[in-house]
C-alpha positions, 0 to 999 in steps of 0.5 A: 825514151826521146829517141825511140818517140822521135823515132815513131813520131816519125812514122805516125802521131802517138797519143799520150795514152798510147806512148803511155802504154807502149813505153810500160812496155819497154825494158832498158838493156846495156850489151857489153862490147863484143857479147853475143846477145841472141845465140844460134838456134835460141828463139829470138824473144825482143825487138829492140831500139838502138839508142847508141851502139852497132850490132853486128847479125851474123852466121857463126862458123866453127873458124872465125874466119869464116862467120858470115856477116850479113847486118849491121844495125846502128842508133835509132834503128830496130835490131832483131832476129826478126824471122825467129821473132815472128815464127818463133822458131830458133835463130840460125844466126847471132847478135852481137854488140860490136860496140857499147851497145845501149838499147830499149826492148818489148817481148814478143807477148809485150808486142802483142799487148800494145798491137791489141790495146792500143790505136797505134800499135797495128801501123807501127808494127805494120810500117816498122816491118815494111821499113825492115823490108825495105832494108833487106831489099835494098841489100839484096839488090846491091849485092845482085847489082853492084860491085864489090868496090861499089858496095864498099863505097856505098858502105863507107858513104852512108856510115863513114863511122864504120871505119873507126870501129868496124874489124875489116873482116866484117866488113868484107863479109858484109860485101861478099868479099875475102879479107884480101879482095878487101885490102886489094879494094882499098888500095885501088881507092887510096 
């Protein structure tokens, strides 16, 4: 629990009261190594902290080798199928544990509870949301604006652990890669 009130202490002061109820709130879920724990087309129903693990969000394709990675989420982070949790319509991609992953989640109807009753809520959920922007922004830009090399570098600069536990066929989707460009990528950097 220190983790994720390290987390929000970080974006605004909680009052006992408020962490009090908020943490009520939170259930606690350990996600096997390599489970899918949000399927296709199911409506994603938690928003949840990563206190240790990486999960992977990805479009499933019928040849595996196919399945387009698009996120990775890693400890002290929020991990959700954030458009399926806001409109509450079905998911058209997974989330999967790539690691161990341990991770602290409310519900939807949890949300709203604290958004309601608490003096906190509304910000948080208002400056969580503008970080998950930003994230996705940054993203996007990089893909618009940088090579592939550039990517991969970035990449392994700001998560080196990637490298340890991360198949290389995520990686380059993840990159907007093939596998080979990939291997021809680190090549040229070795």
């Amino acid at each position: 629990m220190q983790q994720i009130k390290q987390h929000l202490e970080g974006i605004a002061h909680i009052t006992d009261k408020d962490w009090e109820f908020f943490i009520s709130k939170l259930t606690h879920r350990l996600i096997p190594k390599k489970t899918v724990f949000l399927g296709l087309n199911e409506v994603e129903n938690h928003i949840s902290f990563i206190q240790s693990g990486v999960v992977r969000l990805f479009i499933p394709k019928d040849d595996t080798e196919k399945e387009i990675t698009f996120g990775f989420s890693f400890k002290n982070q929020f991990v959700s199928a954030y458009d399926s949790f806001l409109t509450r319509q079905p998911s058209s991609y997974q989330l999967q544990a790539l690691t161990e992953t341990s991770i602290l989640s409310i519900t939807y109807d949890d949300l709203q509870d604290v958004y309601k009753n608490t003096q906190i809520g509304n910000l948080i959920g208002r400056l969580t949301a503008e970080r998950l922007f930003l994230l996705k922004s940054s993203r996007e830009q990089n893909l618009l604006n940088l090579t592939a090399e550039e990517r991969y570098l970035k990449l392994f600069k700001e998560r080196p652990e990637l490298l340890r536990i991360m198949p290389l066929k995520y990686i380059s989707s993840y990159i907007g890669v093939t596998a080979q460009a990939l291997s021809r990528i680190r090549k040229r950097i070795s």
